[in-house]
MARVOSE-274448 format. One record per residue: residue number from 1; residue in one letter; x, y, z of N, C-alpha, C, O, CB in turn. Coordinates in steps of 0.02 Angstrom, whole numbers, padded with zeros to 5 digits. Glycine has a CB too. Layout:
BEGIN
+------+-------+--------+--------+--------+--------+--------+--------+--------+--------+--------+--------+--------+--------+--------+--------+--------+
: lopa : milum :    n_X :    n_Y :    n_Z :   ca_X :   ca_Y :   ca_Z :    c_X :    c_Y :    c_Z :    o_X :    o_Y :    o_Z :   cb_X :   cb_Y :   cb_Z :
+------+-------+--------+--------+--------+--------+--------+--------+--------+--------+--------+--------+--------+--------+--------+--------+--------+
:  NUM :     A :      X :      Y :      Z :      X :      Y :      Z :      X :      Y :      Z :      X :      Y :      Z :      X :      Y :      Z :
...
+------+-------+--------+--------+--------+--------+--------+--------+--------+--------+--------+--------+--------+--------+--------+--------+--------+
! end
This chain:
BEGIN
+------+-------+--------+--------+--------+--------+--------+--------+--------+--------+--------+--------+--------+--------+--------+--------+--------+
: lopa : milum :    n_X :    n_Y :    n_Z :   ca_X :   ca_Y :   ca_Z :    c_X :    c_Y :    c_Z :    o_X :    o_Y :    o_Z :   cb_X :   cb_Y :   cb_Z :
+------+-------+--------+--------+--------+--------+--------+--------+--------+--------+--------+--------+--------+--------+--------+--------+--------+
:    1 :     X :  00043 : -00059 :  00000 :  00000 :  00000 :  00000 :  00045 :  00062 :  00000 :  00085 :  00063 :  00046 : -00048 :  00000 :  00061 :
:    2 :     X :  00045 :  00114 : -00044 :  00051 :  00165 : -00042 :  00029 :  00235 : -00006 : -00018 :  00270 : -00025 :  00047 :  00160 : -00078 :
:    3 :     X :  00064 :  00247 :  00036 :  00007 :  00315 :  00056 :  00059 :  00382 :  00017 :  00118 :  00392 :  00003 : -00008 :  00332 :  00173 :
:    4 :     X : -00010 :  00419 :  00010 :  00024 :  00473 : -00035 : -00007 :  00523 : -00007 : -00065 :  00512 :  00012 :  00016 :  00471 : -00115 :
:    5 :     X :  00027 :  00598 :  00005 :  00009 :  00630 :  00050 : -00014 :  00701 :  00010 : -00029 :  00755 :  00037 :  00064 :  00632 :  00103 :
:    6 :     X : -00014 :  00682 : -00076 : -00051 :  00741 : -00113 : -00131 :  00709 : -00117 : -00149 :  00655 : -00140 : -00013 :  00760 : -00201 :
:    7 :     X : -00171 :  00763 : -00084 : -00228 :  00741 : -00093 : -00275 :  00792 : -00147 : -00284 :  00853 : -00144 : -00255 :  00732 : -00024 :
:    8 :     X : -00292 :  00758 : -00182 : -00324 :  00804 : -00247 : -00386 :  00854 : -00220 : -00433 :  00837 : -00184 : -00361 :  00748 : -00314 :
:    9 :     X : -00376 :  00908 : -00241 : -00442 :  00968 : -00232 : -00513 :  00937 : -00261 : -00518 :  00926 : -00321 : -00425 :  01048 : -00282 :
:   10 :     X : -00539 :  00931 : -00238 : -00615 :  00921 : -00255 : -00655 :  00976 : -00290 : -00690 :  00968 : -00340 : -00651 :  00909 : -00191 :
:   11 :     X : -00643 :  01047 : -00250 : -00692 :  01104 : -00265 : -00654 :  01130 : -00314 : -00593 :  01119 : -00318 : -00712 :  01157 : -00207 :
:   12 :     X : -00688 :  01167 : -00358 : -00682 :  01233 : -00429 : -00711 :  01201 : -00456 : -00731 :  01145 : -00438 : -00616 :  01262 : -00475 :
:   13 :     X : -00723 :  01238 : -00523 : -00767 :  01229 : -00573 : -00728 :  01173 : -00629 : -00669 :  01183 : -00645 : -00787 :  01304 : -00603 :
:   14 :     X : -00770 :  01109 : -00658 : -00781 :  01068 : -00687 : -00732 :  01093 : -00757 : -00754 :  01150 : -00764 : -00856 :  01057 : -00686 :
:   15 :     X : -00682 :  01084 : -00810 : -00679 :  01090 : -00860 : -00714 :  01074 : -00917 : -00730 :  01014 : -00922 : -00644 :  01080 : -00859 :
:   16 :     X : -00738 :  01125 : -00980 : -00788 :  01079 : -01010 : -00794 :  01024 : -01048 : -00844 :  00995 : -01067 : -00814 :  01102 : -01036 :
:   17 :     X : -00717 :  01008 : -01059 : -00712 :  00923 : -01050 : -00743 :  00869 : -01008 : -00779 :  00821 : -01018 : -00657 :  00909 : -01033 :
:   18 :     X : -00709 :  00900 : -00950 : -00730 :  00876 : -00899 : -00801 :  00856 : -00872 : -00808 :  00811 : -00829 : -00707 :  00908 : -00869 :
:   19 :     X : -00859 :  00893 : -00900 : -00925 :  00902 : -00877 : -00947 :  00811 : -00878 : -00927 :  00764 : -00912 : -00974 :  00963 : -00936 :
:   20 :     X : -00991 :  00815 : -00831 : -01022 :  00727 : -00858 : -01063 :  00727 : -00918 : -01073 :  00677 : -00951 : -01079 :  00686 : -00799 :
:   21 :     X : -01093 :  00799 : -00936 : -01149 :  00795 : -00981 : -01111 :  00816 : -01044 : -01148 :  00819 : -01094 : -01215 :  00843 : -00961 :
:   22 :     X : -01031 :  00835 : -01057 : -01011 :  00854 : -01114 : -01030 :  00918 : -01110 : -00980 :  00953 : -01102 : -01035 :  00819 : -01168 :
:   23 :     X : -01095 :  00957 : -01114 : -01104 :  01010 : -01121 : -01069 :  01074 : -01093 : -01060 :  01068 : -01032 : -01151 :  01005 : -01113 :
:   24 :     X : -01047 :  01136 : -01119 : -01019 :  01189 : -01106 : -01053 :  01227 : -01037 : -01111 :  01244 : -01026 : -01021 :  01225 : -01168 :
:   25 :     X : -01002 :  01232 : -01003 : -01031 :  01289 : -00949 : -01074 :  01367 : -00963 : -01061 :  01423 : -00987 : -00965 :  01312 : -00912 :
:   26 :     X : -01138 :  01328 : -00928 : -01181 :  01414 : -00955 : -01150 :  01479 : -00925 : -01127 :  01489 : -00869 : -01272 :  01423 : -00921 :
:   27 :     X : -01155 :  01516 : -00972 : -01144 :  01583 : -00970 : -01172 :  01624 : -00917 : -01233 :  01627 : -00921 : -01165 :  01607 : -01024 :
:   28 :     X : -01144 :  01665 : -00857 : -01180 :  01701 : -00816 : -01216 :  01769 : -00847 : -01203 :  01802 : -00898 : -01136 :  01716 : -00763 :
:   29 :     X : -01267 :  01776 : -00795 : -01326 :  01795 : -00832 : -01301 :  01876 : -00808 : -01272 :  01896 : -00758 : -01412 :  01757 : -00804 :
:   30 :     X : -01332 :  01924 : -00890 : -01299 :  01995 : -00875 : -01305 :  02019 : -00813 : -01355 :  02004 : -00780 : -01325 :  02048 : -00913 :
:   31 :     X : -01260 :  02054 : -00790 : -01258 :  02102 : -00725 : -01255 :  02065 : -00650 : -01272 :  02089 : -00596 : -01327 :  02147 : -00725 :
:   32 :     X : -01234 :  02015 : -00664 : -01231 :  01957 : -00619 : -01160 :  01946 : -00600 : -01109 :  01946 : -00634 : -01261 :  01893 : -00652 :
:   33 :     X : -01170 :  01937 : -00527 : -01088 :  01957 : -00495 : -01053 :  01852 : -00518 : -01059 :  01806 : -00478 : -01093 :  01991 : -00356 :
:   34 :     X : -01031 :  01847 : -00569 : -00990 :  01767 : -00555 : -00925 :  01736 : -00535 : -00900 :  01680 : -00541 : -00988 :  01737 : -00603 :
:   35 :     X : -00905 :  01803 : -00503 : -00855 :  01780 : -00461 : -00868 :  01728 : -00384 : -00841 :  01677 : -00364 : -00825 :  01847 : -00445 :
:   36 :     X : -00935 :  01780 : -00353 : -00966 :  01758 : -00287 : -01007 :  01683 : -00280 : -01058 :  01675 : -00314 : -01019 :  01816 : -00270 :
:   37 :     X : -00986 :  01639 : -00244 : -01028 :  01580 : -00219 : -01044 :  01577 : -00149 : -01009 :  01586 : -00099 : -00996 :  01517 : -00233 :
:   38 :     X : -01094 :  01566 : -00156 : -01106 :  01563 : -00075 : -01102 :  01500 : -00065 : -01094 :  01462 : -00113 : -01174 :  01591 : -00043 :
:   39 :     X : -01109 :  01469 :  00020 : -01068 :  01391 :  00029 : -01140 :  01394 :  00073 : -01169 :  01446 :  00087 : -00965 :  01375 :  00074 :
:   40 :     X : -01158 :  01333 :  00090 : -01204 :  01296 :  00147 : -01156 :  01310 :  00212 : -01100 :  01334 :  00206 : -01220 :  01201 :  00131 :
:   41 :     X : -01188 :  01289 :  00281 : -01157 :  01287 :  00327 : -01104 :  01206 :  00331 : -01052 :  01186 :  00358 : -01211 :  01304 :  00379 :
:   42 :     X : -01155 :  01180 :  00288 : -01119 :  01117 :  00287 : -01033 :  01119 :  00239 : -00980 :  01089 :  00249 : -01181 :  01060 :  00247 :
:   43 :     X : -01058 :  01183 :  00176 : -01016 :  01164 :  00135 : -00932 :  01174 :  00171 : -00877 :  01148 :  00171 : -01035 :  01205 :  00069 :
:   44 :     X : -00973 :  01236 :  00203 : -00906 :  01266 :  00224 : -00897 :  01231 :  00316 : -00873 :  01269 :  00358 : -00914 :  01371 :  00217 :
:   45 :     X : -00910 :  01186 :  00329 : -00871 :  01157 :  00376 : -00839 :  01082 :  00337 : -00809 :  01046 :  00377 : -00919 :  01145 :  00447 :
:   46 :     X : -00843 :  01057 :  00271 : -00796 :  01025 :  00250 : -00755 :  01055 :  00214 : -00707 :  01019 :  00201 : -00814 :  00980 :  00226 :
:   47 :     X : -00752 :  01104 :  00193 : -00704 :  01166 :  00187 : -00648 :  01149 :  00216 : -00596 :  01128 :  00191 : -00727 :  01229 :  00218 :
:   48 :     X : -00674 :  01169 :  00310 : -00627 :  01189 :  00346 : -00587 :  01119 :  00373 : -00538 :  01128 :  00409 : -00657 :  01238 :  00399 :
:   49 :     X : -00605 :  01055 :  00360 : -00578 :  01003 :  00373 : -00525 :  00981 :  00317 : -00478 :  00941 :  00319 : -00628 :  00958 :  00387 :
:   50 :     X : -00549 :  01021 :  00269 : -00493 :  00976 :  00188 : -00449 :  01004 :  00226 : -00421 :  00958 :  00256 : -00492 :  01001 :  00080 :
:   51 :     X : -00429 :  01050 :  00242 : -00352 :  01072 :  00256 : -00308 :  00995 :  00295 : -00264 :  00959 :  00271 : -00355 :  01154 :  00322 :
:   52 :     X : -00335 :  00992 :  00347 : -00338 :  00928 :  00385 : -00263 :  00918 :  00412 : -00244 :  00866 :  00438 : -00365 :  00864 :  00335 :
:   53 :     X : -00211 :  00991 :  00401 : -00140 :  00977 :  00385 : -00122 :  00933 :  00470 : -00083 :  00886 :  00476 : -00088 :  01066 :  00364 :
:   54 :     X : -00171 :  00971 :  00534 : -00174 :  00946 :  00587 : -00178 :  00871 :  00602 : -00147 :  00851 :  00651 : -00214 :  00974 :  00608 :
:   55 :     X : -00203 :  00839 :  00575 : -00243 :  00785 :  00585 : -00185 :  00741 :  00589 : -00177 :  00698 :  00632 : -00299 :  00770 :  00532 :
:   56 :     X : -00137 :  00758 :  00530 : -00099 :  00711 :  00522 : -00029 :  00705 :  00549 :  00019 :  00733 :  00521 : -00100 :  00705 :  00467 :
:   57 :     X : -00023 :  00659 :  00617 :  00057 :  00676 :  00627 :  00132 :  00637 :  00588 :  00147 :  00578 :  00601 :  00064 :  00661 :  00705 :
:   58 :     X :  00164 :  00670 :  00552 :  00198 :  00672 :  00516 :  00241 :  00611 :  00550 :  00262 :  00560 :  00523 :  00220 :  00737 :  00503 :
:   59 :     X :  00244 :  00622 :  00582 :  00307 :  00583 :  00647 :  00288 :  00500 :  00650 :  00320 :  00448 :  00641 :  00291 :  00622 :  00752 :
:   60 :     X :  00243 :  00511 :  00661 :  00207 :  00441 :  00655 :  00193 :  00404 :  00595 :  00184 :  00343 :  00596 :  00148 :  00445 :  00681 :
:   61 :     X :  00189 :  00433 :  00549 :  00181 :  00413 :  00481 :  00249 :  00391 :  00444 :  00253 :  00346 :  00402 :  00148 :  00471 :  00446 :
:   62 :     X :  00293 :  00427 :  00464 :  00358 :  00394 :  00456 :  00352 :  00342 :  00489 :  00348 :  00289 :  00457 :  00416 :  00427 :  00477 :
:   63 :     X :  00349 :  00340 :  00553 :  00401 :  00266 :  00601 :  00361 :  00218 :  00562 :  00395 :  00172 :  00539 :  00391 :  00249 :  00714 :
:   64 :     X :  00284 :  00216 :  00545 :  00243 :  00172 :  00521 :  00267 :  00142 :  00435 :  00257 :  00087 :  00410 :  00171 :  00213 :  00527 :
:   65 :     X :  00292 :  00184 :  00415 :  00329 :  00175 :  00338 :  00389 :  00117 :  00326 :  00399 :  00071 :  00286 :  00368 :  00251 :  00320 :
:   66 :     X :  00440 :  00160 :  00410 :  00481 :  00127 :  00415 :  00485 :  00047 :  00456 :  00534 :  00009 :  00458 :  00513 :  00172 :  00433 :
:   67 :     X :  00432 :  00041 :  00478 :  00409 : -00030 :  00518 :  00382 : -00081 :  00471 :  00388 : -00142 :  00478 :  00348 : -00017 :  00574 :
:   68 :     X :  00348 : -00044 :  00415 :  00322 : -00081 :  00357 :  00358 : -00106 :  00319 :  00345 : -00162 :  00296 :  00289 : -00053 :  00321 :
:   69 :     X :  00413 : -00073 :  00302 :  00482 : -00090 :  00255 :  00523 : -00128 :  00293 :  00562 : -00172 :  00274 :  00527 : -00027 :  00231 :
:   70 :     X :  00512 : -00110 :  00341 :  00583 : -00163 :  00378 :  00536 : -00220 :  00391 :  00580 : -00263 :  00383 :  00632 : -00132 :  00467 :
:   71 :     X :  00485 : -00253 :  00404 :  00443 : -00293 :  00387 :  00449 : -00286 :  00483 :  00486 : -00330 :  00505 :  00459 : -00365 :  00327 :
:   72 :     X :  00431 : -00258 :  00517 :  00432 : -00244 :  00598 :  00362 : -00221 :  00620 :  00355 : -00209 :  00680 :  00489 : -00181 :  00620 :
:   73 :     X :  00290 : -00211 :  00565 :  00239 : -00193 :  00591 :  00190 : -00247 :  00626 :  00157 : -00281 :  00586 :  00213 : -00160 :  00544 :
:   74 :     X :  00181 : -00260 :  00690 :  00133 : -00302 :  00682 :  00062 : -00286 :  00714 :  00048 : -00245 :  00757 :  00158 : -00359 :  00703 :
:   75 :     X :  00021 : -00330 :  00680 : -00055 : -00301 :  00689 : -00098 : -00335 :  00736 : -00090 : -00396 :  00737 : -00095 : -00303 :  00622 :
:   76 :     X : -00137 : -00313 :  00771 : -00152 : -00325 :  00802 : -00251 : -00330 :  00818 : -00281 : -00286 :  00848 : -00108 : -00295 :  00823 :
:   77 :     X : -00277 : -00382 :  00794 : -00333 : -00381 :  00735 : -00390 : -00386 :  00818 : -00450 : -00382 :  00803 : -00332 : -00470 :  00653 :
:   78 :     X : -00382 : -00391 :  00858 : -00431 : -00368 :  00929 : -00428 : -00305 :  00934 : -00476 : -00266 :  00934 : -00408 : -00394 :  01003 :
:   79 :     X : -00360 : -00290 :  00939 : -00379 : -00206 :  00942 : -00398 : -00169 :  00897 : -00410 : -00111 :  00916 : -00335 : -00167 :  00957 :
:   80 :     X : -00407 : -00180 :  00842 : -00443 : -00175 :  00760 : -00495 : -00173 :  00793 : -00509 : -00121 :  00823 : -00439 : -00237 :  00692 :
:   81 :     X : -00531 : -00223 :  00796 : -00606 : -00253 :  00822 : -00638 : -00201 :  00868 : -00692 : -00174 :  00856 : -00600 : -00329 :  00868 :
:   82 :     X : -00601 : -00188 :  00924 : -00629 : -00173 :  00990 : -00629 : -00083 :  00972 : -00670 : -00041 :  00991 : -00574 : -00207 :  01066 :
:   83 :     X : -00573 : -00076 :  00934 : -00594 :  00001 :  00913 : -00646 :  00016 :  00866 : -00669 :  00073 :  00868 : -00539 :  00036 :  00883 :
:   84 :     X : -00685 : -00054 :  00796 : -00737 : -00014 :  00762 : -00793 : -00038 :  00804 : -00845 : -00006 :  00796 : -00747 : -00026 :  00680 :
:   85 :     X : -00796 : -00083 :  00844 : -00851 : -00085 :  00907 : -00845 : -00026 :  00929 : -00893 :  00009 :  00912 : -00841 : -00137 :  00968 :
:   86 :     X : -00807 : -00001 :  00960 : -00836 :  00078 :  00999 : -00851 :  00121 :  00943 : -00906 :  00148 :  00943 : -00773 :  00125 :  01053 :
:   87 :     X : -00813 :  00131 :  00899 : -00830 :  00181 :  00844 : -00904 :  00157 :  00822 : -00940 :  00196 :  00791 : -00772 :  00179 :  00776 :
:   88 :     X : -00922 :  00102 :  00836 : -01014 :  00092 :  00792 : -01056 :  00094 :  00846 : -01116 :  00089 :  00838 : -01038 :  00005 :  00744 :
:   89 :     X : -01016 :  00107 :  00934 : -01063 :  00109 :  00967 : -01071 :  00178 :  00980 : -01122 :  00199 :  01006 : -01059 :  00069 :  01016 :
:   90 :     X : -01023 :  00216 :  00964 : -01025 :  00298 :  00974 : -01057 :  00332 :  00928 : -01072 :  00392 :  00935 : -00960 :  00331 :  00975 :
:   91 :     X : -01073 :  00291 :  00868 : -01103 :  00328 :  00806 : -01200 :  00304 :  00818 : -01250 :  00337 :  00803 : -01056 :  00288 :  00714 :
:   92 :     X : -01196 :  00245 :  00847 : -01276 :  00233 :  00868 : -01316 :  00265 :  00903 : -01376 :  00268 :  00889 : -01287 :  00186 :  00896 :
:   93 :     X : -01275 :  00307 :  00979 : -01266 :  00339 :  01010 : -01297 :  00306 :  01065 : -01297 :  00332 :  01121 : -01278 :  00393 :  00990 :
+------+-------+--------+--------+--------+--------+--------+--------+--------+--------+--------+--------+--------+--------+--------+--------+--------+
! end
């Protein structure tokens, strides 16, 4: 497994290649500001998570690279278990 730590942008506008329908991006309508989007509350709190630069400690992601290669990782498939048990009992609530 590879982990790769460029994660592709999701948001901007579609190229019109790109479109699913083929069709060209409509034209904004005269006198119409198309620079401005407004976001949901939702949109913009996954916004503020893509950054995510926090989330991830660097430090750890090495030693884990280097445990994998040196063939030194071992797993431990209860504590796998017992953590998506709490994670499905915290999400049931």
């Amino acid at each position: 497994m590879k982990i790769d730590s460029a994660i592709p942008q999701p948001f901007g506008p579609l190229p019109p290649a790109s479109r699913p329908d083929g069709a060209p991006a409509p034209a904004p309508a005269a006198g119409s500001d198309s620079s401005r989007v407004a976001f949901s509350a939702a949109a913009r709190g996954l916004l503020a998570m893509q950054d995510g630069a926090a989330d991830i400690d660097a430090e750890r992601v090495a030693a884990l690279r280097e445990a994998i290669a040196a063939g030194r990782l071992s797993i431990d498939p209860g504590r796998i278990a017992d953590g998506l048990i709490a994670s499905a009992r915290e999400l049931l609530g």
